[in-house]
C-alpha positions in Angstrom: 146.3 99.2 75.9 145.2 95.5 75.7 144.4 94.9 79.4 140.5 94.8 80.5 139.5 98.5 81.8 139.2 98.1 85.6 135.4 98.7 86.7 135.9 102.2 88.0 137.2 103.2 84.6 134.1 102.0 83.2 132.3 104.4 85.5 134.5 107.1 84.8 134.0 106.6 81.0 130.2 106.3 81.2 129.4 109.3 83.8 130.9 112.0 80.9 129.3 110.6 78.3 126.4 110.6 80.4 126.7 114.4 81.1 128.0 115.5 77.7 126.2 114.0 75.6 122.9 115.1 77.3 124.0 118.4 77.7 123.9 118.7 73.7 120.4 118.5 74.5 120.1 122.3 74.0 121.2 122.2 70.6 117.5 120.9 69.0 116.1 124.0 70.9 118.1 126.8 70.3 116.1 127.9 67.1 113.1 128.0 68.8 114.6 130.0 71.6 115.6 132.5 69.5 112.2 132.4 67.7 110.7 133.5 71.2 113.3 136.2 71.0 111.7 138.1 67.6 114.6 136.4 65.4 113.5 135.4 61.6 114.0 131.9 60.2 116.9 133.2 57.8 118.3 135.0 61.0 118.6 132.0 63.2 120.1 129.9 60.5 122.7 132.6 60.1 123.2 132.7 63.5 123.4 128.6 63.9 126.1 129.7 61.6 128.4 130.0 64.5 128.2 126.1 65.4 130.6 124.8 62.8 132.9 127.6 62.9 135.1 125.9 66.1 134.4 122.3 64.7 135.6 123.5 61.5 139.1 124.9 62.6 139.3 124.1 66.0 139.4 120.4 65.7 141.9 119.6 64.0 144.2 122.0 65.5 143.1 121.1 69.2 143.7 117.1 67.8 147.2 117.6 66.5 148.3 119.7 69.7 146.9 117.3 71.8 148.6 114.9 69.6 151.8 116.3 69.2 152.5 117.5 72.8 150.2 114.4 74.2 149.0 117.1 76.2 145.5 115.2 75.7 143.9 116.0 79.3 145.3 119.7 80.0 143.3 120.1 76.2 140.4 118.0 77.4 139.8 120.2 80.7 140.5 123.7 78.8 137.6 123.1 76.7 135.2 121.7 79.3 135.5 124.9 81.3 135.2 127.0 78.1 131.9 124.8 77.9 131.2 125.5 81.2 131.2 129.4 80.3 128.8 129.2 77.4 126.6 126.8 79.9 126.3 129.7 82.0 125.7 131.5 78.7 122.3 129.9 78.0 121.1 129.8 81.3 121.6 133.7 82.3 121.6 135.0 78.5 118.3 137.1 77.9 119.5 138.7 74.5 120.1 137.5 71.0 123.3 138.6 71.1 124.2 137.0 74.0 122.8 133.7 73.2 124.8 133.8 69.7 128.1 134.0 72.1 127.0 131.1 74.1 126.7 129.1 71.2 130.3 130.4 69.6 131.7 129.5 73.1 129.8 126.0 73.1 131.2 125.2 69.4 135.1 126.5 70.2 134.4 123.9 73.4 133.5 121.0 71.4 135.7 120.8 68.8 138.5 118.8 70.8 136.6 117.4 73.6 134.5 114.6 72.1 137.3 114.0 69.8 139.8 113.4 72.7 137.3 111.5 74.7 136.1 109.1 71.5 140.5 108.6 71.1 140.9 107.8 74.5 137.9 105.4 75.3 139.0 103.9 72.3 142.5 103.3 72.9 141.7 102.0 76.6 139.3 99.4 75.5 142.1 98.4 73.5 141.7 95.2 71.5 138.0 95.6 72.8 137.5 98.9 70.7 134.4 98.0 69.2 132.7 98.1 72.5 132.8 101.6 72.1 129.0 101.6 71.5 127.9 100.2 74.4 129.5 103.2 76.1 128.7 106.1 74.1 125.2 104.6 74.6 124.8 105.7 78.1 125.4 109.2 76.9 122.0 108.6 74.0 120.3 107.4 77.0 120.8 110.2 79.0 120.4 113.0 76.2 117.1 110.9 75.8 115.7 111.8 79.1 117.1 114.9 78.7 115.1 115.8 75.3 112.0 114.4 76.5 112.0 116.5 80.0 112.8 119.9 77.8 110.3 119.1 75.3 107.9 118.8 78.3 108.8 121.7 80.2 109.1 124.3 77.6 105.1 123.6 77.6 105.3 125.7 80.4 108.8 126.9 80.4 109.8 128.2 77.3 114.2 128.3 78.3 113.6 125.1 80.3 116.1 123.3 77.8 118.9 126.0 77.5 118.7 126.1 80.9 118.5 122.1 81.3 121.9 121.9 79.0 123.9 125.0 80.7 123.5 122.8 84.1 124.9 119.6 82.2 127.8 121.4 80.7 128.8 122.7 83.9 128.6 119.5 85.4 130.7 118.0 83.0 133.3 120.4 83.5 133.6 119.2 86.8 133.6 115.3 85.6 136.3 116.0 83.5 138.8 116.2 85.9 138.3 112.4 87.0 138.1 111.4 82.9 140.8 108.8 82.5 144.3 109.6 80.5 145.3 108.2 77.5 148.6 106.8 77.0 151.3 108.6 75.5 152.0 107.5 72.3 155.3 106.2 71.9 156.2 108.3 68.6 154.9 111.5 67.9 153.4 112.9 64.9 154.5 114.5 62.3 153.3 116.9 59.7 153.6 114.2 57.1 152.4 111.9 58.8 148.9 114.2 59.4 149.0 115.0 55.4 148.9 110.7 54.8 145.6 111.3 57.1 144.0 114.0 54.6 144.8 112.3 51.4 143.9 108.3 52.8 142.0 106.5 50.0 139.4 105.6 52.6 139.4 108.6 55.0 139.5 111.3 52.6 136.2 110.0 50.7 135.0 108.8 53.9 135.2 113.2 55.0 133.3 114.2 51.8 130.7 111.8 52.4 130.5 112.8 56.3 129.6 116.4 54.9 127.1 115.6 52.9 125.5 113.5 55.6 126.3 116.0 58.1 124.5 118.4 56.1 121.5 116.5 56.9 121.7 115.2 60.8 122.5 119.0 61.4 119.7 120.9 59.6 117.3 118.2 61.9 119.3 119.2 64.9 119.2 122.8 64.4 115.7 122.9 62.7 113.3 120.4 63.4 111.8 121.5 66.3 111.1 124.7 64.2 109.4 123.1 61.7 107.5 121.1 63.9 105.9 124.3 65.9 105.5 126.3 62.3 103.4 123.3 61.6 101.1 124.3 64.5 101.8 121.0 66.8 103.1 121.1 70.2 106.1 121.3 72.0 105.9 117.6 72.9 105.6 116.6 69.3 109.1 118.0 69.4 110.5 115.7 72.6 108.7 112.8 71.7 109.9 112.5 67.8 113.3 113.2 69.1 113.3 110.6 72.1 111.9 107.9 69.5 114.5 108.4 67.5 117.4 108.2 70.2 115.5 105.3 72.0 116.3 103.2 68.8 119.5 105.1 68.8 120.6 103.6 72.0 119.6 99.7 71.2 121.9 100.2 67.8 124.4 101.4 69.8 124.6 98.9 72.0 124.5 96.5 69.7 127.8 98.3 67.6 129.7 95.2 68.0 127.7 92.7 66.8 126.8 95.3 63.7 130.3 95.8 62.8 131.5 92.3 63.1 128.7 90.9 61.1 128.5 93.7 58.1 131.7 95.2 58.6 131.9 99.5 58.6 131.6 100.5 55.1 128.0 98.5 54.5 127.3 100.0 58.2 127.4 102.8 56.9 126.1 102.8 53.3 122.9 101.2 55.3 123.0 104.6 57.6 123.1 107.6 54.8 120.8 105.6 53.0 117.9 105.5 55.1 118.1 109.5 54.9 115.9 109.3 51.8 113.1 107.8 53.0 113.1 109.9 56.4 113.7 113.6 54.4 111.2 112.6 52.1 108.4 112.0 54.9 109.7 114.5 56.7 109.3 117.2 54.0 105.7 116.3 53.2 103.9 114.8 56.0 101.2 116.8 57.8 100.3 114.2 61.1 101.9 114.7 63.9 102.3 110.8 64.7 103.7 109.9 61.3 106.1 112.7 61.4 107.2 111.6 65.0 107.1 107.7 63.9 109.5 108.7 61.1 112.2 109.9 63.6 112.9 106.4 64.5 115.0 106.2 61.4 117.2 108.6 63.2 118.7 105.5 65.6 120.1 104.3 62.3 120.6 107.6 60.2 122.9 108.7 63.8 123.6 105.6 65.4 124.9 103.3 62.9 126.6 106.4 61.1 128.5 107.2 64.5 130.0 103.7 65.2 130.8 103.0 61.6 132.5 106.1 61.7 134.5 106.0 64.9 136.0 102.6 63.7 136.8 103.5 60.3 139.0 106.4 61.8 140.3 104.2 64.5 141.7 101.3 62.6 142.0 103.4 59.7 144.7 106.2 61.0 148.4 105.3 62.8 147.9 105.4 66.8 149.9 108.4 67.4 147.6 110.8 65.5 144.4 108.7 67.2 143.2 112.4 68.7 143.8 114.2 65.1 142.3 111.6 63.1 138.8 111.7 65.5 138.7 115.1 65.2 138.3 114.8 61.4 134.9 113.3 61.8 132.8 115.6 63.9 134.8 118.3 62.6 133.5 117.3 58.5 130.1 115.9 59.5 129.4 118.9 62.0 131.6 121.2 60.9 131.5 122.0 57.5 128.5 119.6 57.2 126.6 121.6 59.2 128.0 125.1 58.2 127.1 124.1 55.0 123.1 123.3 56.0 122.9 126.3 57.8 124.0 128.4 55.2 121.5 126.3 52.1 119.3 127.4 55.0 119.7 130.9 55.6 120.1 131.7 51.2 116.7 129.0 50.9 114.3 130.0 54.3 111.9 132.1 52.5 111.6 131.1 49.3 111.1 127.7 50.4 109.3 126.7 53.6 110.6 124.5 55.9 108.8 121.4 54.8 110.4 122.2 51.2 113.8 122.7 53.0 113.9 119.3 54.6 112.0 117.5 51.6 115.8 118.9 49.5 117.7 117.1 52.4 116.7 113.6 50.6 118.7 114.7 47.1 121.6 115.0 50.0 121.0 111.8 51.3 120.9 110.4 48.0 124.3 111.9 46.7 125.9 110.5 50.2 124.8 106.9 49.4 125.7 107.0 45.9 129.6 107.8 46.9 129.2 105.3 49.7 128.4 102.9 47.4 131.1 103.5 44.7 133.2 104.0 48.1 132.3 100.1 49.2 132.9 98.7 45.6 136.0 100.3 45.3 137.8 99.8 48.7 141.5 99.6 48.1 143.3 97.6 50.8 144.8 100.4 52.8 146.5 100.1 56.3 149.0 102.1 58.2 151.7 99.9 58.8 154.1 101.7 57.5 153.5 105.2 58.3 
């Protein structure tokens, strides 16, 4: 599509990434949560477990039959109902057990929903595609105020953001259904076409270095907030660290455009895994509150830049007619087996090391992903798909 979006599109497009991305707002809290419950640290990280397993698997496969049937929006509203369940999951759940289902539930509805709906925005901005940022931003902005309210009201009331995020996935459930439709492709995908995706001499480094940044964006999701309150500070260490670091989150996003026509993807995002060193390392050893929260900043780049250097790699990268399949590749490496893999360093390590030590490891990680990114950006072949 190369026609300007009308303005109500632009609303539709900015309402769900307004609820969805703030209902992942749950996600920071859920090892606390299941601290209150009487669950270990090695527990919960086995339990946070469950996460990748749907991003894993169920992305690509909900990508490719999206793809290959261009049955993109029956797909799309399946899984925002299935989110819908697991929303009523964490507000109702009172169990471990129970809780460890809503968050199965919320990671089978994830894999092919942001996926679809990163595809699809892209593809109707069209030639405009690198605008993208400026939309997804209104979904940081919202998990922003999201984050900040939980970390205030678990002060007082400890569920306050499980409850906050079931709310926001049921709502957009129901904003689904007004989500616009991509266009049918006019070929569809075949098999061999999907294996050119896996073996792409930019993609397929592109995935290994997704997992080892993954690796570290998820053990912060899943695990910070932990490590703040095992330090002894307060809940609204936890919401404020978190909202510093989406605030600059959001201006980098908005400004994706003018980032990616001035350095280009690859340095975007050699610039983004790289400032992982210095944040892990702070991170890992700090003991102030204020530092510790004034190092989250780094997380608008370490996300932010990594997110729209990613989305436009994959989008100009892969053929049109596997747009959904080839999205789905990056959540499902970075928080699929990126963050299955954290989680299960963390469940072995959570003992014998503490959780400073656990996070302080997380700058080797982010070492290793910039040295790849770098050989990556010195030896970018010329690749396209115009002739897939």
């Amino acid at each position: 599509m190369t026609d300007k979006p009308s303005t109500e599109t632009y609303i539709r497009l900015v309402l769900w990434y307004v609820t969805a991305v703030a209902s992942i707002s749950a996600v920071p809290y859920l090892s606390v949560v299941l601290s209150d419950a009487g669950v270990g640290a090695g527990s919960i990280a086995t339990i946070l477990l469950l996460m990748p397993i749907g991003r894993i698997f169920g992305a690509p496969f909900w990508g490719w039959i999206a793809d290959r049937t261009a049955a993109h929006q029956l797909v799309f509203r399946a899984a925002t109902l299935l989110g819908a369940v697991s929303g009523l999951g964490f507000i109702f759940a009172e169990t471990p057990a129970l809780l460890a289902g809503s968050v199965l539930l919320m990671a089978l509805s994830r894999a092919p929903v942001f996926p679809i709906a990163d595809a699809t925005t892209v593809s109707i901005l069209g030639e405009d595609r690198r605008n993208y940022g400026k939309i997804r931003a209104a979904g940081s902005i919202a998990f922003l105020v999201a984050i900040g309210s939980g970390g205030i009201l678990r002060s007082t009331w400890p569920r306050a953001p499980l409850i906050l995020g079931g709310i926001l996935l049921v709502v957009t459930a129901a904003i689904s259904w007004g989500f616009p439709q991509i266009e049918t492709p006019p070929r569809r995908p075949t098999l061999k076409q999907l294996g050119k995706v896996l073996v792409h001499p930019i993609l397929l480094p592109l995935m290994g270095i997704f997992v080892l940044h993954g690796m570290t964006i998820t053990a912060y999701d899943s695990l910070f907030s932990l490590h703040v309150e095992t330090l002894g500070f307060e809940p609204w260490v936890t919401g404020t660290a978190i909202s510093l670091g989406v605030g600059v989150e959001v201006v980098v996003l908005m400004s994706g455009r003018r980032l990616l026509d001035r350095f280009g993807p690859i340095p975007l995002l050699l610039f983004a895994v790289a400032v992982g060193i210095p944040r892990w390392l702070i991170t890992g050893s700090t003991g102030d509150p204020y530092l510790l929260m004034a190092t989250q900043a780094l997380h608008g780049f370490h996300f932010g830049a990594f997110w729209i250097a990613g989305v436009a790699l994959f989008s100009e990268q892969a053929p049109k007619n596997l747009a959904a399949s080839a999205q789905a590749l990056l959540p499902a490496s970075t928080f699929g087996v990126g963050y299955f893999s954290s989680m299960a360093l963390a469940s072995v390590l959570l003992g014998p090391l503490t959780l400073q030590q656990f996070f302080g490891a997380m700058a080797g990680v982010s070492a290793l992903a910039t040295i790849l990114t770098g050989i990556l950006y010195f030896r970018t072949p010329s690749a396209s798909y115009s002739s897939v």
